[in-house]
ZAZA-772441 format. One record per residue: residue number from 1; residue in three letters; x, y, z of N, C-alpha, C, O in turn. Coordinates in pm, 1 decimal, padded with zeros to 6 digits. Example, Ala and Ser with C-alpha at 12.3 -4.5 7.8 and 13.67 -1.06 7.14 Angstrom:
2
PT  num  residuo        nX        nY        nZ       caX       caY       caZ        cX        cY        cZ        oX        oY        oZ
PT    1      ALA   01319.0  -00569.0   00780.0   01230.0  -00450.0   00780.0   01320.0  -00330.0   00780.0   01423.6  -00331.9   00846.5
PT    2      SER   01285.0  -00225.0   00708.0   01367.0  -00106.0   00714.0   01290.0   00003.0   00787.0   01340.9   00113.8   00803.9
END
This chain:
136
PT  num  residuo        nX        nY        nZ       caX       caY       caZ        cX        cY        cZ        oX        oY        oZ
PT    1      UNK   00085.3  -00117.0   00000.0   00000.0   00000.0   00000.0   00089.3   00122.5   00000.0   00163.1   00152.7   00093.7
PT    2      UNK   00077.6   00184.2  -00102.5   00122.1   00310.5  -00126.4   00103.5   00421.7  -00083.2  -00016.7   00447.7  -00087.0
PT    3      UNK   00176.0   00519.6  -00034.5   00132.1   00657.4   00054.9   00070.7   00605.3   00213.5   00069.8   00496.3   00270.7
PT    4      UNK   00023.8   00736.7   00247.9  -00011.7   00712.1   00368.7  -00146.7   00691.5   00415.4  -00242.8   00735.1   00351.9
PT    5      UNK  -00163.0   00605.5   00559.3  -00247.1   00544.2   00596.9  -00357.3   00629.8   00629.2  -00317.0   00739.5   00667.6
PT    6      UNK  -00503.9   00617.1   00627.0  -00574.1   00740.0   00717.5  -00603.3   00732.9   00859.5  -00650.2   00630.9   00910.0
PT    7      UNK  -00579.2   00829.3   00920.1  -00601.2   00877.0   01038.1  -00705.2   00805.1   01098.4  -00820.0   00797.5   01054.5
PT    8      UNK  -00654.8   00743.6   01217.3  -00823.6   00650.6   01297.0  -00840.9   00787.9   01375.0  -00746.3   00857.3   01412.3
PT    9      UNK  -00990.1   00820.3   01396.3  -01017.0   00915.0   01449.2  -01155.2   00832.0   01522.5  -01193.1   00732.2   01461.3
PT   10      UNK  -01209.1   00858.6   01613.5  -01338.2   00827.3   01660.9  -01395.6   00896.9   01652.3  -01356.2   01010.2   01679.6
PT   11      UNK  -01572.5   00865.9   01593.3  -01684.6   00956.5   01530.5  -01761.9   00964.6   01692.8  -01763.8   00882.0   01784.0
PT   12      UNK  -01823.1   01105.0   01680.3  -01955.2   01099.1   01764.0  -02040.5   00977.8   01808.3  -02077.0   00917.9   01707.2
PT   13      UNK  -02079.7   00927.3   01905.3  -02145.0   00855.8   01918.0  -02103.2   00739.0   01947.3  -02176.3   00644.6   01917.5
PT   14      UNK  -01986.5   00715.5   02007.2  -01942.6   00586.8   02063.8  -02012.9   00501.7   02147.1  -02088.1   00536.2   02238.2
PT   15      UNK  -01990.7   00410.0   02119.0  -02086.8   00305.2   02244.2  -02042.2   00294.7   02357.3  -01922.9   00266.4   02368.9
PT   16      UNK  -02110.6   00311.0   02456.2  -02099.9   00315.3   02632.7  -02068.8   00168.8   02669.7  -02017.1   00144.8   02778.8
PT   17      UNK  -02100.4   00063.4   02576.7  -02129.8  -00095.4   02696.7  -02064.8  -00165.5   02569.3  -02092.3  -00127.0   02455.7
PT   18      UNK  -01963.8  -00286.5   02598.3  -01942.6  -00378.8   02479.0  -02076.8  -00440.7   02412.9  -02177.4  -00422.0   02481.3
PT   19      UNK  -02091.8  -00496.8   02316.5  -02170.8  -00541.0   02276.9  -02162.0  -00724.0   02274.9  -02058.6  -00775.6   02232.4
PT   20      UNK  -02246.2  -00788.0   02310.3  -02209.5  -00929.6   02293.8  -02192.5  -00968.4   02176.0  -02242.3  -00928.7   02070.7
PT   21      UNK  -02119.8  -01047.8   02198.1  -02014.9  -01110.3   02015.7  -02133.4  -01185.9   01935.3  -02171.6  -01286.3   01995.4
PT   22      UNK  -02192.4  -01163.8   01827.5  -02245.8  -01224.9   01757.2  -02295.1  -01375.3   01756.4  -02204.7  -01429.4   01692.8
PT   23      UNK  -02344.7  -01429.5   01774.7  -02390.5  -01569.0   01761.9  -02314.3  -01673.7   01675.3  -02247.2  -01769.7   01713.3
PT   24      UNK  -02348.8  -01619.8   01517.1  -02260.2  -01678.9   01453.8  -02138.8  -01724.0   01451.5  -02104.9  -01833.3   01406.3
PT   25      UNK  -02061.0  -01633.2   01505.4  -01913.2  -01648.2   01527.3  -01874.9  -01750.5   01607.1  -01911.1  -01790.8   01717.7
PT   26      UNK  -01753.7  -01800.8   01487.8  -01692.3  -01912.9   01561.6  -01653.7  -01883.2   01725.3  -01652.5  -01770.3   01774.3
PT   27      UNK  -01618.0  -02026.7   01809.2  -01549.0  -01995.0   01928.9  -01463.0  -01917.4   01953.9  -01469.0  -01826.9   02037.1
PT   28      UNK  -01343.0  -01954.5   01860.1  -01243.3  -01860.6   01850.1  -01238.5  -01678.7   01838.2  -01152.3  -01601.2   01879.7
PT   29      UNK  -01350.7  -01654.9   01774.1  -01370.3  -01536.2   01713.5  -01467.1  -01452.7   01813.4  -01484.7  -01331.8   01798.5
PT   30      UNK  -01524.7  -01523.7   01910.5  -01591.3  -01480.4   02017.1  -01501.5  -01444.6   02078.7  -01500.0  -01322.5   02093.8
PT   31      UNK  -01388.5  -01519.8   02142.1  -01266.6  -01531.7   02200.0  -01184.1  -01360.2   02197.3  -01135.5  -01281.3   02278.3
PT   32      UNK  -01209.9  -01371.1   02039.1  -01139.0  -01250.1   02056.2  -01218.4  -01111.4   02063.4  -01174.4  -01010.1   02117.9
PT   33      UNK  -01332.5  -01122.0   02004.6  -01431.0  -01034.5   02043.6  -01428.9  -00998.4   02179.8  -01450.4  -00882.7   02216.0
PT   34      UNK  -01404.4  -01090.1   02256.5  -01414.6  -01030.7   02385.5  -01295.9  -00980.2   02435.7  -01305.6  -00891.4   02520.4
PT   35      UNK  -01166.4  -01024.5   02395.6  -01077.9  -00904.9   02414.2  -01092.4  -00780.6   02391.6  -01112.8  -00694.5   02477.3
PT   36      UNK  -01076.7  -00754.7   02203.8  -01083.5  -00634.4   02172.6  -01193.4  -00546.6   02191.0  -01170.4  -00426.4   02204.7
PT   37      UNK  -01327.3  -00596.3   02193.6  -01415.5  -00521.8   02195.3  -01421.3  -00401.7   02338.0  -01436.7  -00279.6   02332.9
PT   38      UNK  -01404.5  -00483.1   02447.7  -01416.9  -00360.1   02567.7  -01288.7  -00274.4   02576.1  -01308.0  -00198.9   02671.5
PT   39      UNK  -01197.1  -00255.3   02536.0  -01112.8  -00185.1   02498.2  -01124.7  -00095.0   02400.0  -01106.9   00024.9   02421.1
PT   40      UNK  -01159.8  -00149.6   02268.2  -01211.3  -00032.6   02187.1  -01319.0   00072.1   02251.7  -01318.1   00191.9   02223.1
PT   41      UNK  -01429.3   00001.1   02359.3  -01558.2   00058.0   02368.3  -01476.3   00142.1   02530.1  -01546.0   00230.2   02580.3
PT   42      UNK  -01365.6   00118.1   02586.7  -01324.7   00193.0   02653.4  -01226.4   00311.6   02606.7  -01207.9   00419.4   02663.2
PT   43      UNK  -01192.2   00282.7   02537.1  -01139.3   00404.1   02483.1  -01231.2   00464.0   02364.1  -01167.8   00519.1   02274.0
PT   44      UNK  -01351.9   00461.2   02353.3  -01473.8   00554.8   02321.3  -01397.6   00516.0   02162.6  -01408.7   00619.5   02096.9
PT   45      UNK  -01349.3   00443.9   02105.2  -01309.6   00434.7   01975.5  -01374.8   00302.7   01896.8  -01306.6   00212.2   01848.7
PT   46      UNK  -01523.4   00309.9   01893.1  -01566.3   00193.3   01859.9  -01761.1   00271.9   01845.7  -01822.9   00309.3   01945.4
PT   47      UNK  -01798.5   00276.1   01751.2  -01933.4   00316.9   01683.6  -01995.5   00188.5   01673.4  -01922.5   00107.1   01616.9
PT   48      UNK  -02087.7   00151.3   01703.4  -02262.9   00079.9   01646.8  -02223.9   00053.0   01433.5  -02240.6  -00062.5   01394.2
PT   49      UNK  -02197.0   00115.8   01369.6  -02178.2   00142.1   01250.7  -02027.4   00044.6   01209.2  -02011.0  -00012.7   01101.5
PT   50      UNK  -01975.8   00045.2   01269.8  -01814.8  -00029.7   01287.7  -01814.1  -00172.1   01317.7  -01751.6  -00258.8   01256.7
PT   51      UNK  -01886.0  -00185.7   01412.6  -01967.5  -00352.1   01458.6  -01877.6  -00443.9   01318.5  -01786.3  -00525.4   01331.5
PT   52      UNK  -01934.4  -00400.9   01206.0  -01923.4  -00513.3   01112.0  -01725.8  -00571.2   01113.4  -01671.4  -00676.6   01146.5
PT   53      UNK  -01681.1  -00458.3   01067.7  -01535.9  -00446.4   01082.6  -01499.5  -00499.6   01195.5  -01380.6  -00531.1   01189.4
PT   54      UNK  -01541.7  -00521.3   01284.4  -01470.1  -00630.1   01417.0  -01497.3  -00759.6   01406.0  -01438.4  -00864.5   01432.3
PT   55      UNK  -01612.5  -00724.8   01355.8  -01707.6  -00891.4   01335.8  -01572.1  -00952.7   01236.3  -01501.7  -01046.1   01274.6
PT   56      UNK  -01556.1  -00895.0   01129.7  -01430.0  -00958.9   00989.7  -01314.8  -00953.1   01108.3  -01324.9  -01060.0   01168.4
PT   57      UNK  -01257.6  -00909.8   01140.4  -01164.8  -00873.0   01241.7  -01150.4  -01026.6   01274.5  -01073.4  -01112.0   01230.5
PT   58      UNK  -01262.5  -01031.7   01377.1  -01204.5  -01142.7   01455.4  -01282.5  -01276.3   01374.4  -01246.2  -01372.4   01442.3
PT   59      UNK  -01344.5  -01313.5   01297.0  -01344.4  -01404.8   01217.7  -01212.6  -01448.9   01116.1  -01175.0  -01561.0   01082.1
PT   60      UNK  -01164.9  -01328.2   01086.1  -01000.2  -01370.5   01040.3  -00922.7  -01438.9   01163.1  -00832.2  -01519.1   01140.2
PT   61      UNK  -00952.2  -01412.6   01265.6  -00781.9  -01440.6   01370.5  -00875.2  -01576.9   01409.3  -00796.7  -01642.9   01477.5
PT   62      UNK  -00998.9  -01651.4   01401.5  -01058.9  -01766.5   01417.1  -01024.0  -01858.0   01320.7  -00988.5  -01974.8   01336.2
PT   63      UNK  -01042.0  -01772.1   01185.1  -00960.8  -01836.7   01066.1  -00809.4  -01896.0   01037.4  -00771.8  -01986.9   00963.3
PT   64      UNK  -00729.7  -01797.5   01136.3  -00605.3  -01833.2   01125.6  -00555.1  -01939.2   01235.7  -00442.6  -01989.2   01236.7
PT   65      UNK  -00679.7  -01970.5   01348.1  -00628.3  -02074.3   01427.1  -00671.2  -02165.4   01368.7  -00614.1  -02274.4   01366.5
PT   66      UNK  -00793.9  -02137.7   01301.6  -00794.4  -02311.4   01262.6  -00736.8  -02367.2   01156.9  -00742.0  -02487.0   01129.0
PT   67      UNK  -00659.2  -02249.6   01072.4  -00588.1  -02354.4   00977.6  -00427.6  -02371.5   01050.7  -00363.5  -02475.7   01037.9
PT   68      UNK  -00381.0  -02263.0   01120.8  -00265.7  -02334.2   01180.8  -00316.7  -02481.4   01260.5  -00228.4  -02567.1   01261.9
PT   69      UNK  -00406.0  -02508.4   01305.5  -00417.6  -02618.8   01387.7  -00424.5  -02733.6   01308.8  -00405.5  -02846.7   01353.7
PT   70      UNK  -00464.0  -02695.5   01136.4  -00506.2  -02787.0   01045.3  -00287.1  -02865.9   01012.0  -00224.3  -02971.3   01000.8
PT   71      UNK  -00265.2  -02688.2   01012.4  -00118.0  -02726.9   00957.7   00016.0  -02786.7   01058.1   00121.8  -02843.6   01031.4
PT   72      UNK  -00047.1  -02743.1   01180.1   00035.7  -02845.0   01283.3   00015.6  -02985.0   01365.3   00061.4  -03042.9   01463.8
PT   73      UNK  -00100.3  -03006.0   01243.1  -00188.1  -03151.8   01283.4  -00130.9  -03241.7   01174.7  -00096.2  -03358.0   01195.1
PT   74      UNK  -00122.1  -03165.6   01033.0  -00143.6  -03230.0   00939.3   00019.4  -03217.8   00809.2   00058.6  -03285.3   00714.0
PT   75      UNK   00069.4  -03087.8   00883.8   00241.8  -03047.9   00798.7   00197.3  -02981.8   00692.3   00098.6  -03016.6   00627.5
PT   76      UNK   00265.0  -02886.7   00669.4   00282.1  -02799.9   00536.2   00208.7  -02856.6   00408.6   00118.9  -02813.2   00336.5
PT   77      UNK   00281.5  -02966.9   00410.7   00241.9  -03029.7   00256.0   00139.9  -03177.8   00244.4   00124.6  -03236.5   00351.6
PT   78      UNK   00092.2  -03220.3   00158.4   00076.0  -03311.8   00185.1   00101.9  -03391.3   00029.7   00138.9  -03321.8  -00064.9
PT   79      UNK   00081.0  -03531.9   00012.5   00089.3  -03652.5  -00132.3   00025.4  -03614.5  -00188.7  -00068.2  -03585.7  -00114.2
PT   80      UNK  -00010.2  -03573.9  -00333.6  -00137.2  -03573.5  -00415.5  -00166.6  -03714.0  -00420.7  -00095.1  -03793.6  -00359.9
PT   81      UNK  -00271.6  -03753.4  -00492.1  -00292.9  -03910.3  -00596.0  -00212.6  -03930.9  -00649.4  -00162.1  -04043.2  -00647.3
PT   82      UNK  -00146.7  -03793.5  -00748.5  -00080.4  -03832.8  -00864.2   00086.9  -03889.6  -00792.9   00161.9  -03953.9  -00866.3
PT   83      UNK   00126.1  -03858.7  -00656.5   00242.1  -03890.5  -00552.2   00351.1  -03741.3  -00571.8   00472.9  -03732.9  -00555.9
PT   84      UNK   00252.7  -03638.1  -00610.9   00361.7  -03519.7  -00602.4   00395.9  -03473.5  -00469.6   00379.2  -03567.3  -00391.6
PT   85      UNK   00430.7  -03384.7  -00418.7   00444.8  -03296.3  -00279.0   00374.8  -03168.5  -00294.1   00408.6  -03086.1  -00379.0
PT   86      UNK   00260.9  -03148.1  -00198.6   00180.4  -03004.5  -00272.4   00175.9  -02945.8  -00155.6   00163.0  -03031.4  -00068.1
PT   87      UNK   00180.3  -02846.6  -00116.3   00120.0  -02732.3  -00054.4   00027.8  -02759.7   00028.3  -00034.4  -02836.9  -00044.8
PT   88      UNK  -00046.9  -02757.4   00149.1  -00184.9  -02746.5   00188.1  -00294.5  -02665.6   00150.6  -00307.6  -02570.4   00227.5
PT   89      UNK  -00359.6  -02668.9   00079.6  -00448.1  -02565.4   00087.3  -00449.8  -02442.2   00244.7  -00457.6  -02321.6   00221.2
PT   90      UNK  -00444.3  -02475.3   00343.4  -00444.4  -02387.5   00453.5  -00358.3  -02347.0   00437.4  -00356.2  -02238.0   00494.5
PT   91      UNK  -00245.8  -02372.0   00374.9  -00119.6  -02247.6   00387.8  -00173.1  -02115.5   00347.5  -00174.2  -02007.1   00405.8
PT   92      UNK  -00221.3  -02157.7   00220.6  -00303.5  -01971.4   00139.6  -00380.8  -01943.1   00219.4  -00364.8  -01823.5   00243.8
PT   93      UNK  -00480.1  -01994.6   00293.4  -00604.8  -01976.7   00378.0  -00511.3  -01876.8   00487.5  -00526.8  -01755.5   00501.8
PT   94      UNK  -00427.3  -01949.5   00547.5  -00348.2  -01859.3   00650.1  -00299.8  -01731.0   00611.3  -00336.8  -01618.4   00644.3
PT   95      UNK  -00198.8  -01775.2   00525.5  -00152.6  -01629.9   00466.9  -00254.7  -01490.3   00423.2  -00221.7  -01372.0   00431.2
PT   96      UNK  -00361.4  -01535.4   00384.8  -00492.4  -01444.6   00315.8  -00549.1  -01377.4   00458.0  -00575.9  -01258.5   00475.1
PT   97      UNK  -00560.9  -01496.3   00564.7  -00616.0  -01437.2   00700.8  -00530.9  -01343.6   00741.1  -00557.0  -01229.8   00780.0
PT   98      UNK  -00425.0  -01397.8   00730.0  -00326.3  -01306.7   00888.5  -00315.7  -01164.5   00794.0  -00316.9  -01059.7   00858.6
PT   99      UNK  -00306.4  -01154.9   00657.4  -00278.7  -01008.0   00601.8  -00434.4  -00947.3   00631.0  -00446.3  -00832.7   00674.6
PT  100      UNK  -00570.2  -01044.6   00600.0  -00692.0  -00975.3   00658.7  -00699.2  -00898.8   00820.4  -00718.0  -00779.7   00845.5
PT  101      UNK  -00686.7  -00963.2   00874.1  -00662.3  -00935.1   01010.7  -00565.9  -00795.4   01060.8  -00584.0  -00698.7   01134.9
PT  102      UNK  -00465.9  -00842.2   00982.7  -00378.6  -00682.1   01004.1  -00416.6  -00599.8   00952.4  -00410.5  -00494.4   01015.7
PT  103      UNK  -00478.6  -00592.5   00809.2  -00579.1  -00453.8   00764.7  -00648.8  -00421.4   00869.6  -00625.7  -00321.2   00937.2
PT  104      UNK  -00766.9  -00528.1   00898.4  -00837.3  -00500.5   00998.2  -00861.1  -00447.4   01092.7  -00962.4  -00385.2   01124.5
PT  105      UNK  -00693.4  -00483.7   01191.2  -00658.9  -00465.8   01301.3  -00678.9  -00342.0   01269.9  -00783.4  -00279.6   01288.5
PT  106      UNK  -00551.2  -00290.5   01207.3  -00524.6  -00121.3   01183.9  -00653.5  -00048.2   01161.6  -00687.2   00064.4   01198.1
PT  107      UNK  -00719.1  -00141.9   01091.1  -00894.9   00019.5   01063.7  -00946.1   00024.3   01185.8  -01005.2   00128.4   01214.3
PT  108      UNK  -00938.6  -00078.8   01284.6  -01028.3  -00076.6   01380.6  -00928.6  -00049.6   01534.9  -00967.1  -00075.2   01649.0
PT  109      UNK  -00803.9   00004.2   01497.8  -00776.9   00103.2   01571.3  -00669.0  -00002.6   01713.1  -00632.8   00032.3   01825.4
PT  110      UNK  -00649.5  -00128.3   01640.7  -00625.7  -00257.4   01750.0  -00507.0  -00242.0   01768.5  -00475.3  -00253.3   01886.9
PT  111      UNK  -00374.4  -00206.6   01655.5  -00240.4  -00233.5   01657.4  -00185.3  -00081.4   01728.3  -00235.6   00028.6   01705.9
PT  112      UNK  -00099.6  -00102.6   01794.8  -00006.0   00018.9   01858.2   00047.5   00149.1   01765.0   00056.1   00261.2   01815.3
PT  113      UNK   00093.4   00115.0   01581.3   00081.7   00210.6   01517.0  -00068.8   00307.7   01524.5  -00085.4   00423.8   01561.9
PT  114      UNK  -00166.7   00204.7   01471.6  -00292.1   00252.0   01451.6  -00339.4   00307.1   01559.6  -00412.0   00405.1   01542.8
PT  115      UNK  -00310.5   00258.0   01707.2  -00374.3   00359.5   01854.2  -00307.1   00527.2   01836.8  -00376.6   00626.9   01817.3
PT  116      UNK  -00115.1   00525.1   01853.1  -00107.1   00606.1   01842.5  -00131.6   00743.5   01695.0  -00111.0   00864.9   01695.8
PT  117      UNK  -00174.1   00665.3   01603.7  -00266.7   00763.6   01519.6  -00406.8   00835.8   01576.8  -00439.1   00949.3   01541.9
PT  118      UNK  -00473.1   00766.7   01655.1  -00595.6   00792.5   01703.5  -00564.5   00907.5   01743.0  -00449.8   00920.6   01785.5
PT  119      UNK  -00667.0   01042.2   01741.8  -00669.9   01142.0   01838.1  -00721.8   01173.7   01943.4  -00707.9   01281.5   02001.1
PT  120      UNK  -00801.5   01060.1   01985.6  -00902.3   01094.6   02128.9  -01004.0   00966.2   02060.1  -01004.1   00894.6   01960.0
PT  121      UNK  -01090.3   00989.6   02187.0  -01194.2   00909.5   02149.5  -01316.3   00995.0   02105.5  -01290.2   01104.4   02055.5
PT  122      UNK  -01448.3   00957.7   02118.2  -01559.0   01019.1   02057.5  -01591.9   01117.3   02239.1  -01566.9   01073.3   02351.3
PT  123      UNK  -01650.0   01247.2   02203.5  -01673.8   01336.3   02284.3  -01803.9   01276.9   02432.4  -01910.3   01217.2   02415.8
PT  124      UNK  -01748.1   01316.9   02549.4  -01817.6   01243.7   02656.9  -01952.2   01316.3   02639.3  -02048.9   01240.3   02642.7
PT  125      UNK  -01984.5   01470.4   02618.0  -02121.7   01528.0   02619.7  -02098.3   01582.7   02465.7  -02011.2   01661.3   02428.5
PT  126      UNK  -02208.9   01513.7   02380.4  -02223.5   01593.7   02251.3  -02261.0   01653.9   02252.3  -02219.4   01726.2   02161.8
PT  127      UNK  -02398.4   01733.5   02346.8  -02532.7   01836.4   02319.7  -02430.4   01975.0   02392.2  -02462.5   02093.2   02380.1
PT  128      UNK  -02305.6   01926.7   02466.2  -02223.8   02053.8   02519.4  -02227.9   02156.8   02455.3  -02179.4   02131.1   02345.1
PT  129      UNK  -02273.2   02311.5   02463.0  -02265.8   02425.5   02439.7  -02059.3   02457.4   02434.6  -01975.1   02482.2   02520.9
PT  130      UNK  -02056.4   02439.8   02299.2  -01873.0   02490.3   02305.1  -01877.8   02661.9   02354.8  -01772.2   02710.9   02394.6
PT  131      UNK  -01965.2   02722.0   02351.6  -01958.7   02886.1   02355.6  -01991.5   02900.3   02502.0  -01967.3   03009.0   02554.5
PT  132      UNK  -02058.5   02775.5   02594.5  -02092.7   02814.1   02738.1  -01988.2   02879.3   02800.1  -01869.1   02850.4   02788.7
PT  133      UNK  -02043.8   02982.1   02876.5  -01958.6   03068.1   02965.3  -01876.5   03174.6   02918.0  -01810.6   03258.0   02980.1
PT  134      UNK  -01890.6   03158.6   02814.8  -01800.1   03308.4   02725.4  -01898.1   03403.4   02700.2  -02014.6   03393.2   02661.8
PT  135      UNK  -01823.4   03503.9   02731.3  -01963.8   03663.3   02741.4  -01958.8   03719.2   02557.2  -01860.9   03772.1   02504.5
PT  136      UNK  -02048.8   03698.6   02510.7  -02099.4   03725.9   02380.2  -02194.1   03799.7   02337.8  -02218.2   03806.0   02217.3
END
C-alpha cells in the first residue's frame, strides 16, 4: 500500500457498553471479540456502525487458528494421488487471514501504530454548548 495510511479518528457517538459477540461467530472469534471489543468501547473508539469491521476482524484471527491447527496436525504439505508434494491448501487460507486481520486490526484502531494515530476518542457530552460561559 502506497502513501499514507488514514487517520483513525473516533466519530460521535461511541458506544458506552461492549456489545455481545455475535452468535454466529466461531469460538475462537468470540474469543477474541471479547478481548478487543471492551477496549475499543473503553477508549470511546468503537461506533454501532463499525460492529461489522470487528465482526471480519475477529473471524479472520478464528480463521487463522484453525488452519494453523489444520497445519500443525497435518504439515505444510501433503501426497497428491498423482504422488507429487503439494502445498496445503491452509497455507493460502493462513496467509490471506493473517494479512486480513492486520488490515483489519489497523482500521479498527487494534495495533499500537494505529492507537497512536488515534486522536481521542468520541466526545463524553455531545449536546455541550462549546460557547458556554463566554460573554458574547
Amino acid at each position: 500500500m502506497k502513501g499514507r495510511k488514514p487517520e483513525i479518528t473516533a466519530l460521535p457517538g461511541a458506544l458506552d457498553r461492549p456489545p455481545p459477540a455475535p452468535a454466529w461467530l466461531p469460538k475462537f472469534a468470540k474469543k477474541e471479540w471479547a478481548r478487543v471489543v471492551p477496549a475499543l468501547v473503553k477508549a470511546r473508539s468503537l461506533a454501532s456502525h463499525e460492529l461489522s469491521t470487528v465482526e471480519s476482524y475477529c473471524l479472520a484471527v478464528a480463521r487463522i487458528r484453525e488452519c494453523e491447527a489444520v497445519i500443525q496436525k497435518q504439515g505444510l504439505t501433503y501426497v497428491s494421488p498423482t504422488g507429487e508434494s503439494k502445498r496445503r491448501p491452509e497455507t493460502t487460507l493462513l496467509k490471506e487471514n493473517i494479512e486480513a486481520a492486520r488490515r483489519l486490526a489497523a482500521e479498527c484502531g487494534i495495533t499500537p501504530a494505529s492507537r497512536s494515530k488515534n486522536k481521542g476518542g468520541a466526545p463524553d457530552n455531545e449536546d455541550e454548548d462549546e460557547f458556554a460561559g463566554l460573554d458574547i
